[in-house]
C-alpha positions in Angstrom: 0.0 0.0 0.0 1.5 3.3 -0.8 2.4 5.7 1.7 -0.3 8.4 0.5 -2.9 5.3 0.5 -2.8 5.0 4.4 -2.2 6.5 8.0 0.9 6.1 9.0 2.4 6.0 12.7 5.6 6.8 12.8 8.5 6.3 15.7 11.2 8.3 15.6 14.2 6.7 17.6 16.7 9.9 18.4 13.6 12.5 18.0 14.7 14.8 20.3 17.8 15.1 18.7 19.6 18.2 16.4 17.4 16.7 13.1 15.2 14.3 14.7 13.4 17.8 16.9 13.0 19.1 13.3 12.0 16.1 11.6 9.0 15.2 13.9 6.9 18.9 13.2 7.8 17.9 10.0 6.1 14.6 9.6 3.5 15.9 11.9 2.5 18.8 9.6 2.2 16.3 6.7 -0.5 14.4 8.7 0.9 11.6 10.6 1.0 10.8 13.9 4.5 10.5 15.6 5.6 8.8 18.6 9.4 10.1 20.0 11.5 7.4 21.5 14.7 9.0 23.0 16.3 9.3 26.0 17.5 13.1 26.2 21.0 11.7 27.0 22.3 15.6 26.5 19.3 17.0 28.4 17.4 17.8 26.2 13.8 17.3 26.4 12.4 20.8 26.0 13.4 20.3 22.2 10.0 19.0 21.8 8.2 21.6 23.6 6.8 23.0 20.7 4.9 19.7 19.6 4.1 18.6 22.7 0.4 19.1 22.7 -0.1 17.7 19.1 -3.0 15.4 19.1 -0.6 13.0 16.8 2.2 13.1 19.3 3.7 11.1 22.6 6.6 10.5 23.8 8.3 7.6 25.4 11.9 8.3 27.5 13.9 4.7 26.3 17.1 3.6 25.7 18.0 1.4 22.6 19.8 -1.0 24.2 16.6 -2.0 26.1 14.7 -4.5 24.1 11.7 -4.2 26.2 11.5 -0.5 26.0 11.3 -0.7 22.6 8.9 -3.6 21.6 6.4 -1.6 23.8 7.3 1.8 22.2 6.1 0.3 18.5 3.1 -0.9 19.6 0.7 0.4 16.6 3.6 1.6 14.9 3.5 1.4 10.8 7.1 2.8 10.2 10.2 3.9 12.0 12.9 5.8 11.5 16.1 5.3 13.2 18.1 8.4 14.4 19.3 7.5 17.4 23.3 7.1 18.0 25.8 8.3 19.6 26.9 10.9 17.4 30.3 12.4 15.6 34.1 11.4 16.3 34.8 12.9 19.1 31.8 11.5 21.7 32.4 8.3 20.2 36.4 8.5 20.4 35.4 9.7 23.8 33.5 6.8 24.8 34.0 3.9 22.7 31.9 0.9 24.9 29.2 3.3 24.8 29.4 4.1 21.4 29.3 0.5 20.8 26.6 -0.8 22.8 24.2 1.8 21.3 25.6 2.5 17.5 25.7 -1.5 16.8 23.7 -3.5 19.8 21.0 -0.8 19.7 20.7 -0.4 16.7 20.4 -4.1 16.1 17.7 -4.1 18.8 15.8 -1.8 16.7 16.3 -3.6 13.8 14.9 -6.5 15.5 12.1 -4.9 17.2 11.1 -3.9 14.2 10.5 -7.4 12.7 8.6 -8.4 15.3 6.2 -5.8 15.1 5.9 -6.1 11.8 6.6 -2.7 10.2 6.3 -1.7 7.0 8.8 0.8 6.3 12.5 1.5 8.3 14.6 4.5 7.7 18.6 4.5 8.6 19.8 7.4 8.8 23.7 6.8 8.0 26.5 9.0 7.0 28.5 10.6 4.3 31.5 10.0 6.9 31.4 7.0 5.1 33.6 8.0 1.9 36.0 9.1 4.3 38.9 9.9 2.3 39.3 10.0 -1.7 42.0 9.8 -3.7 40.2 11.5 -6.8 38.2 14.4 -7.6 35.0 12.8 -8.4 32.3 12.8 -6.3 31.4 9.8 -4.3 28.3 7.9 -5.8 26.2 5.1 -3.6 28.2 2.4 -5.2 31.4 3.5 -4.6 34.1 2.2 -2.3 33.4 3.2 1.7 36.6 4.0 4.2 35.0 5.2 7.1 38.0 7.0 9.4 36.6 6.9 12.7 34.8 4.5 15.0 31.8 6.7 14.5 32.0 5.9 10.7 32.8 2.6 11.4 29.6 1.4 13.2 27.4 3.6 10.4 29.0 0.9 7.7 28.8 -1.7 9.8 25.2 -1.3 10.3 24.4 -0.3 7.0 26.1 -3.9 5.3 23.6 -6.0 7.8 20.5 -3.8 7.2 21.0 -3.8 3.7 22.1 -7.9 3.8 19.5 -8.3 6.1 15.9 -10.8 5.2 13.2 -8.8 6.6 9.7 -8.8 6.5 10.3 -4.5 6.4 11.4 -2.3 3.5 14.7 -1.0 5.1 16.4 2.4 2.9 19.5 3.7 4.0 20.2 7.1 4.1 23.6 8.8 3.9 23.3 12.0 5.1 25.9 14.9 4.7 27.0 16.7 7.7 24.0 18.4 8.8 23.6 22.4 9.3 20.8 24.4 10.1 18.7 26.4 13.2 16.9 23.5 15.6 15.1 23.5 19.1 18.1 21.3 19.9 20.8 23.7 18.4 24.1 22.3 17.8 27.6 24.4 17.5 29.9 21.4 17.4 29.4 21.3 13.7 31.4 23.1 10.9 28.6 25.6 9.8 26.8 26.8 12.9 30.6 26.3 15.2 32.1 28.7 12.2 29.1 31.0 12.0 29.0 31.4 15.9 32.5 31.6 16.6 33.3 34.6 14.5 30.1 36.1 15.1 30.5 36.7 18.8 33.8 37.8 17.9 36.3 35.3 18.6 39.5 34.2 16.8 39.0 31.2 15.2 42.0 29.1 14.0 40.7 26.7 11.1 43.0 23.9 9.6 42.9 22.3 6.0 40.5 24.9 4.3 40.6 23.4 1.2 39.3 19.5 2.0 35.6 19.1 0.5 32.7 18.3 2.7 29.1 17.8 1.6 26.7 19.6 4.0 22.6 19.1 4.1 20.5 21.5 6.3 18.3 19.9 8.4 14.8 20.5 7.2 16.0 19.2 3.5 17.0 16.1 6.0 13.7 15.4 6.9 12.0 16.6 3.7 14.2 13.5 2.5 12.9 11.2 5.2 9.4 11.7 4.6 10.1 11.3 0.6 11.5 7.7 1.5 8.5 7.2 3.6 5.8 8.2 0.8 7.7 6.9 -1.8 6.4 3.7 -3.7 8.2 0.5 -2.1 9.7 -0.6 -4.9 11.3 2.7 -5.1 13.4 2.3 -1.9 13.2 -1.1 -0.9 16.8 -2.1 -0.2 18.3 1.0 -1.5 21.4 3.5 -0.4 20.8 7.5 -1.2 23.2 10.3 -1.0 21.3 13.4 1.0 21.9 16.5 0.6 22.8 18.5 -3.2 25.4 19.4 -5.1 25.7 23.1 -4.3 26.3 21.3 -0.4 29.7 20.3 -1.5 31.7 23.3 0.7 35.1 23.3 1.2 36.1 25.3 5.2 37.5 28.4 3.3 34.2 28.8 0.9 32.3 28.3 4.4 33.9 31.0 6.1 33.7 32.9 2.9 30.0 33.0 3.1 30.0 34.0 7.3 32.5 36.8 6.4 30.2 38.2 4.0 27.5 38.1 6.5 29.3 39.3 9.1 30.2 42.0 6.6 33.5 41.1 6.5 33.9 41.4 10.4 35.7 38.6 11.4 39.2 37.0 11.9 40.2 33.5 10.8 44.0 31.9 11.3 44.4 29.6 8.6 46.4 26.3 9.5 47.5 23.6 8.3 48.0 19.5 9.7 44.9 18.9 11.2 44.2 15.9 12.7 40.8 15.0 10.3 42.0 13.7 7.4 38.4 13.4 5.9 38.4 15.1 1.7 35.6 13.6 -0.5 33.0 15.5 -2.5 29.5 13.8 -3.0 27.0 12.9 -5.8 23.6 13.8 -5.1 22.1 12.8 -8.7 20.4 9.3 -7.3 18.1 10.6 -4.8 17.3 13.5 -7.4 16.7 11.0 -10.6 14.7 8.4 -8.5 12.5 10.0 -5.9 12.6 13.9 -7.4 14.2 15.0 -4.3 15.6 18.8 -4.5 17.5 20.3 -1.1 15.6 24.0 -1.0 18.5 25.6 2.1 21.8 26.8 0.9 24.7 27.0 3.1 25.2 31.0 2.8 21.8 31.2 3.3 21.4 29.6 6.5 24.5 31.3 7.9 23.2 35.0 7.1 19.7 33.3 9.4 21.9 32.2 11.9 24.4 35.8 12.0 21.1 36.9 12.5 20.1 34.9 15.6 23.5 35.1 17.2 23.7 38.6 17.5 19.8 38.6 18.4 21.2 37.1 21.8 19.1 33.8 21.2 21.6 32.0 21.7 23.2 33.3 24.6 23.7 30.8 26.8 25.5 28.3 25.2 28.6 28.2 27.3 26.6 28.3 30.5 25.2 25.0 29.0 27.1 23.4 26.9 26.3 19.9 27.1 23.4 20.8 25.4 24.6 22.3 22.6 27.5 20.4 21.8 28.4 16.5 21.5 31.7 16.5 22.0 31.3 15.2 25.4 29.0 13.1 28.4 28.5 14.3 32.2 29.0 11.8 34.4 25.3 11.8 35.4 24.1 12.0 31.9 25.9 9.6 30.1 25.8 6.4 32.9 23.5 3.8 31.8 21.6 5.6 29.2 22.5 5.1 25.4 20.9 6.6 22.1 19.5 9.8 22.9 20.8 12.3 20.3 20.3 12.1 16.4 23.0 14.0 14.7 
């Protein structure tokens, strides 16, 4: 049955996160009903404040690595989407059992959840990490070779060969996603776009090595515009299947970032360039497939998001970030926050 045929109920695992707090108004605006499974292991519930009293919505606090917590959180469910992980190379470097137990066991405890309750549709939301580094100037395509550099990378692969060599009753789609930028109720400033932006705009130094390695970068509402089209999309469309998202115009290098928050900082700003940096990550990426198969278009640019988040910066909206950084930033757990509690925060 196609996805425009029925009602859909939809669990987001990770929903509070940076994408998943955007992706849930999202899939509620378009109809559906959404149930959140997370469990806020940054603190940050209130992310889903603003949905809270949605007559499609509920929440359920769990941890992936429970398998009872989960088979009762998809109860009714028709779809999920998996989010959840401990995210980026630093928390994971950080704390690698953790990253483990929730990255690969919890996300195999989804995975098996979900056949048991008989799903129809599963979303993975992997990583462009995955290209890693490449030793040619052609962007990377779905079927090209994967070198993940990091144990964060690592576990995405790893999860992404079983799901897709997987027998399930489910239609599973993987979905590489390029490192996310973007305004959310769980705001992020570990991440190249928004860290730049903010940095500079609050008027700090800011020393930036290897300028000239390529990144793609995907906003987050074209994220979750992508989720949903690989939700509604016929079956045979994205059964088994592995899309690039994001577009080609997100292919940024660091110095054509900072060229764009210069600009709209109006050229207020200082930036140490530097070179040996310890991420040795280069690769460019091919967008077409997604594009030529499911008519998905990104609609955010990167300069254009920046000049939005100049804007709230100097607004003061986000003035509280280093009384609370934990929340805005992944880079590391609290004691309190991280012990026995796994797969909180989606990307």
């Amino acid at each position: 049955m196609s996805g425009e045929a029925r009602k859909r109920q939809i669990l987001v695992v990770g929903g509070a996160g940076y994408i998943g707090s955007v992706l849930t108004p999202h899939l509620l605006e378009s109809g559906h009903r959404v149930r959140v499974f997370d469990s806020l292991l940054y603190g940050n519930g209130r992310s889903l404040a603003g949905v809270a009293e949605h007559p499609g919505f509920d929440f359920v606090n769990g941890d992936v690595r429970s398998r009872d917590q989960l088979a009762s959180a998809l109860e009714g469910i028709t779809d999920v989407v998996l989010l959840a992980a401990l995210v980026g190379d630093p928390v994971c470097k950080g704390n690698p059992e953790l990253a483990t137990e929730t990255n690969l066991g919890g996300a195999r405890n989804v995975l098996s959840a979900c056949q048991d309750a008989a799903v129809d549709r599963f979303v993975f939301a992997s990583t462009c990490s995955n290209y890693g580094l490449r030793t040619d100037a052609e962007p990377a395509t779905e079927g090209d070779e994967l070198h993940p550099l990091s144990l964060y990378a690592e576990s995405k692969v790893e999860m992404e060969q079983e799901i897709l060599g997987g027998d399930f009753s489910f239609s599973p789609t993987v979905l590489r996603v390029a490192t996310a930028f973007g305004i959310s109720p769980r705001m992020r400033f570990d991440l190249t776009v928004s860290e730049f932006t903010r940095e500079l705009a609050v008027g700090n130094t800011l020393e930036v090595y290897d300028a000239d390695t390529w990144r793609p970068y995907c906003h987050i509402e074209d994220t979750s515009a992508a989720i949903a089209t690989v939700l509604d999309a016929p079956r045979d469309a994205v059964e088994g299947e592995v899309f690039n998202t994001g577009s080609d115009e997100g292919n940024q290098t660091k110095r054509s970032i900072l060229t764009a928050v210069l600009e709209a900082l109006g050229g207020d700003g200082k930036v140490i360039w530097a070179e040996g940096g310890a991420d040795a990550r280069n690769y460019r990426v091919s967008f077409a497939k997604i594009g030529e198969r499911l008519g998905f278009a990104a609609r955010h640019t990167v300069a254009g998001s920046i000049a939005k988040l100049v804007d709230a910066v100097r607004s003061g909206m986000f003035a509280d970030v280093e009384a609370n950084p934990l929340y805005y930033r992944n880079y590391e757990l609290s004691p309190t926050l991280g012990e026995g509690r796994g797969g909180g925060d989606a990307g």
